[in-house]
C-alpha positions in Angstrom: 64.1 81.8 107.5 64.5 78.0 107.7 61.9 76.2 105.6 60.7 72.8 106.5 59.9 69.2 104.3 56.0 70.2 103.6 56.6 73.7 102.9 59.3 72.6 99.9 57.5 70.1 98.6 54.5 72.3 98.2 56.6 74.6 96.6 57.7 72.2 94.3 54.3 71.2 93.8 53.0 74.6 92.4 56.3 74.9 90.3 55.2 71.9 88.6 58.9 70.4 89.6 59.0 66.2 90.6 60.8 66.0 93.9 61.6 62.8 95.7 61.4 62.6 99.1 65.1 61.8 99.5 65.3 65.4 98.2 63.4 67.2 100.0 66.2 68.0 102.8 68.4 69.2 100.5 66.0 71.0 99.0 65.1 72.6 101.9 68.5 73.4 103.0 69.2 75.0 100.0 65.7 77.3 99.6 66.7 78.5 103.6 70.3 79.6 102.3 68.8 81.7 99.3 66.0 83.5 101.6 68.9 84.4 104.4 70.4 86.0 101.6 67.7 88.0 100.4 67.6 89.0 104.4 70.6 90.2 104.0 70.5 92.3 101.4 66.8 93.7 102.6 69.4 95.2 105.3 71.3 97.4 103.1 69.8 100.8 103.3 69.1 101.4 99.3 67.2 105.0 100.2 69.8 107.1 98.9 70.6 105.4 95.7 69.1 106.5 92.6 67.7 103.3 90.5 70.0 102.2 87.7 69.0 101.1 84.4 72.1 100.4 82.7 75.8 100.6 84.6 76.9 102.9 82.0 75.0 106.1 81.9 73.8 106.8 78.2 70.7 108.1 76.2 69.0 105.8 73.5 68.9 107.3 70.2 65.7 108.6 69.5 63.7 108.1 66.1 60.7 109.5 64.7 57.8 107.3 64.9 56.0 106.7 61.7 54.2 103.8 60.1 55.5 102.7 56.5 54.5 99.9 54.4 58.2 99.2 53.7 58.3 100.1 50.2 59.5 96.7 49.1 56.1 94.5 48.6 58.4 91.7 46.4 61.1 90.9 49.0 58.7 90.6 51.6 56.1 88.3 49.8 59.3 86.4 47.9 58.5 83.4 49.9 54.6 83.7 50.3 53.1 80.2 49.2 49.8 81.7 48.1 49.3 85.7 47.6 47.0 87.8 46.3 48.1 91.0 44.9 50.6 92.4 47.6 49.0 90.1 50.4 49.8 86.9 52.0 46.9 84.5 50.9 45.7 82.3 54.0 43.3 79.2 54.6 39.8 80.3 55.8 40.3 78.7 60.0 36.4 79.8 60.8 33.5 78.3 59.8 
């Protein structure tokens, strides 16, 4: 697919990325090359290939899921300019 000058620089435009329009050839050269690629892999036939999540097959370790309050209320407010009890003591933001 062989892009032309307007249809990179509009590109560019919605990526928010300054182009000149010295650039714009290049540009456009470049963006072709990328897309005949992703041609050419849409051509390998991928139907009998299970999807891969890692390359290495492996199962996560599993932990039970349970909330806590961590148990150590001093370490965690140790640096807490203002608190109040075991709580983190904020400026009032809403009127």
């Amino acid at each position: 697919m062989a892009l032309d000058k307007q249809t990179v620089a509009r590109v560019a435009r919605l990526a928010r990325i300054h182009t000149n329009d010295d650039q714009l050839d290049a540009l456009a050269r470049q963006l072709s090359n990328i897309l005949g690629w992703i041609e050419q892999l849409r051509e390998v036939d991928t139907d009998q290939t299970a999807p891969m999540t890692s390359v290495a097959e492996m199962t996560l370790a599993m932990r039970e899921d349970r909330v806590t309050d961590g148990a150590y209320p001093e370490k965690v407010l140790a640096n807490a300019p203002v608190r109040t009890d075991d709580f983190y003591t904020v400026p009032k933001v809403v009127e």
